[in-house]
Each structure stands twice: as structure tokens, then as C-alpha cells.
C-alpha positions as CSV (number, residue, x, y, z in Angstrom):
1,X,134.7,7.2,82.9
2,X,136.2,10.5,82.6
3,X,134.2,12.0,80.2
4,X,131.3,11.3,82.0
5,X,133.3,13.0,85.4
6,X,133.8,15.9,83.1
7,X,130.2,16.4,81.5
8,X,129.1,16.0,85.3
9,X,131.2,18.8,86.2
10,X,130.4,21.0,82.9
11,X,126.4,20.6,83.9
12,X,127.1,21.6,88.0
13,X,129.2,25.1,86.4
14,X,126.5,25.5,84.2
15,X,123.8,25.2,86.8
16,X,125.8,27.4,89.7
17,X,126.5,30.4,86.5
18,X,122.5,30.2,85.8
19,X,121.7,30.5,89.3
20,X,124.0,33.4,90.4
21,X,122.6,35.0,87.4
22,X,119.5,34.9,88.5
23,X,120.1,36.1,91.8
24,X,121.4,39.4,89.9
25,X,119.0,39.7,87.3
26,X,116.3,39.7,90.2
27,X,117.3,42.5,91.9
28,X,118.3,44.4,88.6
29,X,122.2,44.2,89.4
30,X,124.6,43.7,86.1
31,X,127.9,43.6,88.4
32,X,128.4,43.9,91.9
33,X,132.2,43.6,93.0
34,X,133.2,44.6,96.6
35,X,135.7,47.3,96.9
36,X,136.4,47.0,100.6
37,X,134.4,46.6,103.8
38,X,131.0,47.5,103.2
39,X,131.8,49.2,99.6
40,X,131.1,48.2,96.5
41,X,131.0,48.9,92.8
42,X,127.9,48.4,91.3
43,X,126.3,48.9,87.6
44,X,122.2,48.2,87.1
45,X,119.7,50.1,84.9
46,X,118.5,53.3,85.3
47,X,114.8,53.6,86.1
48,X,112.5,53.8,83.8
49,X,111.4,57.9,83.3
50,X,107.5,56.6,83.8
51,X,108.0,54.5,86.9
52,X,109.8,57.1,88.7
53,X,107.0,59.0,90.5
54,X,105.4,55.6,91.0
55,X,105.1,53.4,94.1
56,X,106.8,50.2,92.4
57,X,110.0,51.8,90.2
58,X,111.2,49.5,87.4
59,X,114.6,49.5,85.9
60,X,114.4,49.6,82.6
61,X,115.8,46.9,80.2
62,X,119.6,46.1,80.4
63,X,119.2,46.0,76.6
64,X,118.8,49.6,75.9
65,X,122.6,50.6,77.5
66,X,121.2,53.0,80.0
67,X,123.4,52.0,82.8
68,X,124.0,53.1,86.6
69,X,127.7,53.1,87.6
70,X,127.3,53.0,91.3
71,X,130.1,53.6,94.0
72,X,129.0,53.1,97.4
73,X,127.6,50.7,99.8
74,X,126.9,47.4,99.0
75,X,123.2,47.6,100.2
76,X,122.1,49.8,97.6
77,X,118.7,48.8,95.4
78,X,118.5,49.7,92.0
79,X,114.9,50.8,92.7
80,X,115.5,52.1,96.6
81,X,114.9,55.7,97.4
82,X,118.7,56.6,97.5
83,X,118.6,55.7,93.3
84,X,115.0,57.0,92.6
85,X,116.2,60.8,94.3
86,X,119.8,60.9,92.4
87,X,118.0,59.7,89.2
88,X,114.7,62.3,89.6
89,X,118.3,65.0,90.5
90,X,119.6,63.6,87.2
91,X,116.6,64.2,85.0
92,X,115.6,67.7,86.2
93,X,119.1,68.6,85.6
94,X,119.0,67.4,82.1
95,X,116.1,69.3,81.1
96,X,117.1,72.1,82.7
97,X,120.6,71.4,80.3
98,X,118.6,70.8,77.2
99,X,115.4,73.3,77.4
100,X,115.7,76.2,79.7
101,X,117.3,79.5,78.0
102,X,120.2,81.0,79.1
């Protein structure tokens, strides 16, 4: 009796960690931990370079290490304006960095 009490409870943890999962793997979101009232800290991927300019950004694979450590409200998209400025901001400054001459 108890092992089949346990394996019932081993199946609904299993189910409940897929589903949170989901909910963050939807919206691109690795971790999302609240800091205090209406603040968060937040990591999710960057956007990919190519989708940038584009209508429909896409964060780019969590795979490839190229991760956004967010501090701020706890309503920010990985793909929402805010992240698509700071990460165009990011990428000019880079090149500039890397190519221009001083």
C-alpha cells in the first residue's frame, strides 16, 4: 500500500516539475526568482543577431550559453522591446569594441 502511495506521489512531482517547466520554456525564461515587490532576477537567452530587426524576435537556444542576467521588473519578456533595444545597444557597442580604429 505504501509503495503504491509513494509512486502516486513520485508521478504528481513529476507532472507539476514538467508543467512549471513548460510555463518557462514558453516564454524563454531559464530562472525567474522574485527579489521584492514587483522585482525580480531573471536569466533567458539573448536574441538571436538575425531576428533582431525582425517583427517576431527569437531567443536563441539555451544550449549555446548566451545568457541574459536580468535585474528588474518581473514583467519583462525576453523578446519585448525593453530586451530587443538594450541587446541592439549591446551589439553596436561590440562592434564598435572589436572593429572601429582608435
Amino acid at each position: 500500500m505504501k509503495r503504491i502511495k509513494i509512486g502516486a506521489a513520485v508521478s504528481a512531482m513529476v507532472l507539476a516539475g514538467s508543467l512549471a517547466g513548460s510555463v518557462f520554456a514558453q516564454d524563454g525564461v531559464i530562472v525567474k526568482e522574485d527579489a521584492a515587490e514587483g522585482y525580480c532576477h531573471m536569466k533567458f537567452p539573448a536574441i538571436r543577431q538575425r531576428t533582431l530587426s525582425s517583427d517576431n524576435p527569437q531567443v536563441k537556444s539555451k544550449t549555446t550559453g548566451d545568457v541574459i542576467d536580468f535585474y528588474g521588473d518581473c514583467n519583462e519578456s525576453p523578446t519585448g522591446a525593453d530586451q530587443v533595444l538594450e541587446q541592439k545597444h549591446q551589439e553596436t557597442f561590440m562592434y564598435t569594441n572589436n572593429y572601429e580604429s582608435e
